[in-house]
N, C-alpha and C positions, 0 to 999 in steps of 0.2 A: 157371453162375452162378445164384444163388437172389436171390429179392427182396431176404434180408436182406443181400444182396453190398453192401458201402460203396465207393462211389469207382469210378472206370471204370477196368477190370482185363480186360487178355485171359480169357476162360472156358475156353479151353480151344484146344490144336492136335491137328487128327487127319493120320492119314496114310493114308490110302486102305485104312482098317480097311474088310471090309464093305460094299464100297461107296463109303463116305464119302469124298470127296475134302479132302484137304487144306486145311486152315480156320483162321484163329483168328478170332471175334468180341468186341469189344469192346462193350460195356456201362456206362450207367448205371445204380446202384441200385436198386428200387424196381420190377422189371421183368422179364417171364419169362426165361428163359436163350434160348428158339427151338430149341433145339436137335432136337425132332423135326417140323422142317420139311423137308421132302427137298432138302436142299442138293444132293445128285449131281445134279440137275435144273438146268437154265437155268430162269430163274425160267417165264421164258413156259410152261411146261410142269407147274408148279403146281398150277394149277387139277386137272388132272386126280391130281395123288398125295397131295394132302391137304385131309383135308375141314376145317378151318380156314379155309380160302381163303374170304374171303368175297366179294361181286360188289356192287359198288358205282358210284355213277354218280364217272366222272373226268373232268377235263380230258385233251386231246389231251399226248400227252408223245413224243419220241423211242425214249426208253428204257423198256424193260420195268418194267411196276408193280403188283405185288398189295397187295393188303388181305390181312390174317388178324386173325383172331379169338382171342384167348383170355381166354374168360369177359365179353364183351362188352368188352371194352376193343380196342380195335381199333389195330393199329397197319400201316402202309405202309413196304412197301420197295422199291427201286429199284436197280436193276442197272444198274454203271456201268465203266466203264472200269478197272484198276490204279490205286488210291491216288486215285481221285477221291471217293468215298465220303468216306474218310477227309477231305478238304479240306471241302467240304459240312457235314458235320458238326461240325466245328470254328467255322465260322463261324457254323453256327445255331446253336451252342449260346452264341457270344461274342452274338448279337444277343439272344439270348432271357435272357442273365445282364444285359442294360439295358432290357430289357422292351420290345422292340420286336415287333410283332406277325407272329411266325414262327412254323413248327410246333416242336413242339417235338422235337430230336435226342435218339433214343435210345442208337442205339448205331451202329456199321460191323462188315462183316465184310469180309475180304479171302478169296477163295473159290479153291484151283487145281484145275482141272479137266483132265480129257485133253485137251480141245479147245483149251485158254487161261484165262487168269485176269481173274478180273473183282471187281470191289468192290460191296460192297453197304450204302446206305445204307438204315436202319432208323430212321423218324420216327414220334411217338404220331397218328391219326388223328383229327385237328381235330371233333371232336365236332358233331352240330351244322351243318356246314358244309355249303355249296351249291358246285358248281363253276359256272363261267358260264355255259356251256351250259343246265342246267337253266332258269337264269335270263330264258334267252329261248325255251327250247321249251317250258317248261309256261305255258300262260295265266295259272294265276294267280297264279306268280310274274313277271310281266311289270309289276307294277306297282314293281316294286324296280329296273328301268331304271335310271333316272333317279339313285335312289341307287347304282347301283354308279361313275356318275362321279366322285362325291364322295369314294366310299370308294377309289376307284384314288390322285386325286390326294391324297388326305389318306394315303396309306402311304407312298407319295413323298413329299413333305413328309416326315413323319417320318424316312424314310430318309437322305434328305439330312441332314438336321439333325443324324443320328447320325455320319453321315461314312461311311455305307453308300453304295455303288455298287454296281448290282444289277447294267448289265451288258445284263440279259434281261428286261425289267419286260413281262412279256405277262398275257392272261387267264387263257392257259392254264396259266402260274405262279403263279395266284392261287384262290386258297379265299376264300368270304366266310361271312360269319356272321351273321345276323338280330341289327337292335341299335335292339328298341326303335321299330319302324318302318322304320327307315332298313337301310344295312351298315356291317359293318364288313371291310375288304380284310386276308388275313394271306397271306405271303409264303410260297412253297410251296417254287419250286426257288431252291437260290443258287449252281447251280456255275459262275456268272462272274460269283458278288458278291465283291466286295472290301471292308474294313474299313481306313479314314481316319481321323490325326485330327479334319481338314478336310475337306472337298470342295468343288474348284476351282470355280468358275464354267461354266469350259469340260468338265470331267466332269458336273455338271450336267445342262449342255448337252446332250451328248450323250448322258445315261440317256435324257433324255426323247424326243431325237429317234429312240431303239432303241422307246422306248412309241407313239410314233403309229405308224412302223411296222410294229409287232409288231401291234399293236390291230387296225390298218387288215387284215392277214390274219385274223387272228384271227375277225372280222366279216364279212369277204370269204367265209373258208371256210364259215361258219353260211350265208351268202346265195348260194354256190353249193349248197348241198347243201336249199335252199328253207326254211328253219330259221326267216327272216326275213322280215316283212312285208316287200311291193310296193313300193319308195319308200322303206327305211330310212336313215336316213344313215352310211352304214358307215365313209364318209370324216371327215365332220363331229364326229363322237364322239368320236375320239382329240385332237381340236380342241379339244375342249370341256374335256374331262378335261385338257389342258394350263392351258387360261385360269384355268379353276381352282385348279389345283395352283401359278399365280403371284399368283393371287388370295389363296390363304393361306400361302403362304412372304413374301407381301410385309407380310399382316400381325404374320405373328409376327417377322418382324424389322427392321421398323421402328425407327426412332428418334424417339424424342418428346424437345421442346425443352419444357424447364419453367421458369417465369416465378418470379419470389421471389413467395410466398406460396402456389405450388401444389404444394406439396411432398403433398399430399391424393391428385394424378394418380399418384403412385408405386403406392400403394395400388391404386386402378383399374385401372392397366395391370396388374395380376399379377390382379386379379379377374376383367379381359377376358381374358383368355390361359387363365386357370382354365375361364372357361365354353366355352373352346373344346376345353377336354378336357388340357391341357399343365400340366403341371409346373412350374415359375419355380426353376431351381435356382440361376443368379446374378443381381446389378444392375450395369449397370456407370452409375457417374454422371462426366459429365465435364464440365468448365467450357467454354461454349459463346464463339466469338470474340470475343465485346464483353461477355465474362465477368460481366455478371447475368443469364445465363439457363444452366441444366445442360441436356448431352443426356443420355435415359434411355437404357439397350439392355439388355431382359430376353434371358437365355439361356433356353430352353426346355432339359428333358431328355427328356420321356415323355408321351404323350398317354392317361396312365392316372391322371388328378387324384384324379376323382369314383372308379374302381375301384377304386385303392389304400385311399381314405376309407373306402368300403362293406366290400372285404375284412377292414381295419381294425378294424370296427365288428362285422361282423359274421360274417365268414367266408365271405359268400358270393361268387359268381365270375360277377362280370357284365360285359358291353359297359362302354363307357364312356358313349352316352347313357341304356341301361337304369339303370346307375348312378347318374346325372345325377338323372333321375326319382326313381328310390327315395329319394334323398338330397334332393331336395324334399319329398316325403312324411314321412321321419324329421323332419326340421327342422320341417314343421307337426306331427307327435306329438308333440315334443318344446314347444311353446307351447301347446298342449292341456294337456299332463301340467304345467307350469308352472302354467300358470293353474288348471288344477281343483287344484293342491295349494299355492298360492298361495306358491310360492318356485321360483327359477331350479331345472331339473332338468338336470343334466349330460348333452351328446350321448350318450355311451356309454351311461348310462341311458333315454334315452328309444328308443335303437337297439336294447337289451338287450329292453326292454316292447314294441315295435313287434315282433320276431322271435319273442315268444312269444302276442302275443294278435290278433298281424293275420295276418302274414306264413305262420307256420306253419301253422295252421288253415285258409286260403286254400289251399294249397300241397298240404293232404291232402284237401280238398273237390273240389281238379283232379286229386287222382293219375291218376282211371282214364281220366279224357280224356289228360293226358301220356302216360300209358305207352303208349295208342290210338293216340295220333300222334306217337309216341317224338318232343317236342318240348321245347323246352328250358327250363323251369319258370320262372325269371327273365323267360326271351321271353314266357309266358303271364303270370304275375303281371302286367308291363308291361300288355300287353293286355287284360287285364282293368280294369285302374286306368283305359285311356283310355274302356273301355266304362262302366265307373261314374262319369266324369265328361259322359259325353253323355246318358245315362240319368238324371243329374241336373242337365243344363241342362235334360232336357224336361219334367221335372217340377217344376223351378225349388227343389228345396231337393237336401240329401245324402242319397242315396238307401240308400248304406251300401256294404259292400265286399263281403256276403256277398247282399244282393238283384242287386248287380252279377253275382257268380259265376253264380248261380242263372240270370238270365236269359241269361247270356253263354253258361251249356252249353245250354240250349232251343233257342238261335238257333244255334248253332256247332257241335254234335256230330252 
């Protein structure tokens, strides 16, 4: 199969031509064919027959998993059982067509070998991404702790809400991603997630009760192997990440009772729900028992509000809090450009002037630091926007975006 291949189409069956063992791989678009990767190989044996392989930090998995490389786009595969591949990928590709945060599914092969047959799922490699591990053995990502409990239960939340049942919600099934300070959690393995168009109470129930005790090993095995501070609370964590994770499924689906005359709170609740990062795709209003008051109940669908707006806007591909941000900053370019030309200026126009005379020039002023710390250009622009507003609370006026830069690389590179 070649890139311009349209639509997911077998590439081809061999038959023990050469070596080659018996294959057919299926494919998305837009994506090398693989085909001189040493399939005759179990994957575990990779490493050593193709220099593509590349060595990257992972979470703990079962199953065999390389990296390869081609032309820097990096993609992960995973050797798995007969026809589990195939299941895996079907589902991440159903979660990833509602924009839930998965890797995304490239392709499966179904692979026969002399020994036995094995499937193999092929996912694009999360750009960017931290496994947990890192998270707690490098010091100076130890300050992201704290945000990875937030970002476990807010994938949860979202899962549920889609009517996803993961089944296996661990660390070690999870990739995170710098957002803006905080994470963001995307969802790595799904081979005992299931797709709902509900999800009961009592399945619920039980994702989460598989998350404390998956977590609780997950932290165990870091604090046998000395990974973790003296005293860490290994138990307590999956604790926390639960309270949470009822802390904002209780707010997103609440019900609010509205009085005659506040029909204003309609509004509100879908702005609340917006700043929390979700979509509002229904309302449902119902006449409340002593019928002058309605109950509200927003549907959420996507916790991609501000992402969708900024890709919209602009094209570019960010977190959903980095987004948040940018999309405050456009809104004040946009009262700027109003004002200095003394007539309302359209968001898309003020997002169009913001990408050519802030954003861009910012962006090639950090090239040689990103490329230095192959770091993710949105995650830096963020970082910079927080350093130019400390640099000008200490100077007490706006110090500018490009004296920002300047000092941000002095201190920082």
């Amino acid at each position: 199969m070649t890139d311009e291949t349209k639509g997911e189409t077998p590439t081809r069956a061999w038959d023990n031509v050469g070596g080659m063992p018996q294959m057919t791989i299926f494919l998305r678009a837009g994506h090398p064919d693989f085909l001189d990767l040493p399939w005759e190989y179990a994957l575990a044996q990779w490493p050593q027959h193709s220099p593509r392989v590349a060595d990257l930090p992972r979470g703990l998995s079962r199953h065999a998993v390389v990296f390869v490389d081609y032309d820097r786009r990096l993609y992960a595969l995973k050797e798995l059982p007969p026809g589990v591949a195939e299941h895996e990928y079907d589902l991440l590709r159903r979660m990833g067509e509602i924009h839930l945060p998965v890797v995304e599914a490239v392709g499966h092969a179904a692979v026969e070998h002399s020994w036995g047959t094995t499937s193999v799922l092929i996912t694009r490699y999360l750009d960017y991404s931290l496994p947990y591990r890192s998270l707690f053995i490098d010091a100076s990502m130890q300050v992201y702790q704290e945000h990875l409990l937030d970002a476990m239960a807010g994938l949860l939340v979202q899962l549920h809400l889609a009517g996803v049942y993961w089944g296996d919600c661990s660390l070690s099934n999870t990739l995170f991603r710098r957002d803006a300070g905080t994470l963001q959690a995307y969802l790595v393995d799904a081979e005992t997630a299931e797709m709902h168009e509900h999800l009961s109470p009592a399945m619920r129930y039980r994702d989460l009760r598989i998350m404390q005790e998956n977590i609780s090993g997950d932290l165990a095995d870091l604090a046998a192997s000395r990974l973790l501070p003296a005293g860490f609370p290994v138990f307590e964590t999956p604790r926390s990440i639960l309270e949470r994770y009822q802390r904002l499924w209780e707010e997103i689906t609440r019900e609010e009772v509205i009085a005659p005359g506040e029909r204003y709170r309609i509004q509100e609740r879908i702005r609340a729900l917006n700043r929390l990062g979700f979509s509002v795709g229904e309302l449902q209003l119902q006449a409340a028992e002593d019928g002058s008051t309605l109950k509200l109940r927003a549907f959420v669908t996507d916790r991609n509000f501000h992402r969708e707006q900024l890709r919209r806007l602009t094209g570019l591909d960010a977190g959903e809090r980095q987004a948040r941000i940018i999309m405050n900053e456009i809104q004040e370019y946009k009262a700027t450009m109003s004002e200095r030309l003394g007539r309302s200026v359209p968001l898309s126009v003020a997002a169009y002037a913001w990408m050519e005379q802030v954003y861009q020039p910012v962006i090639a002023r950090l090239q040689g630091y990103i490329q230095t710390h192959r770091a993710n250009p949105v995650e830096i622009y963020c970082q910079v926007l927080e350093h130019k507003w400390y640099l000008s609370e200490r100077a007490q006026r706006d110090v500018g975006h490009f004296a920002a830069v300047e000092d941000y690389l002095e201190k920082f590179s």
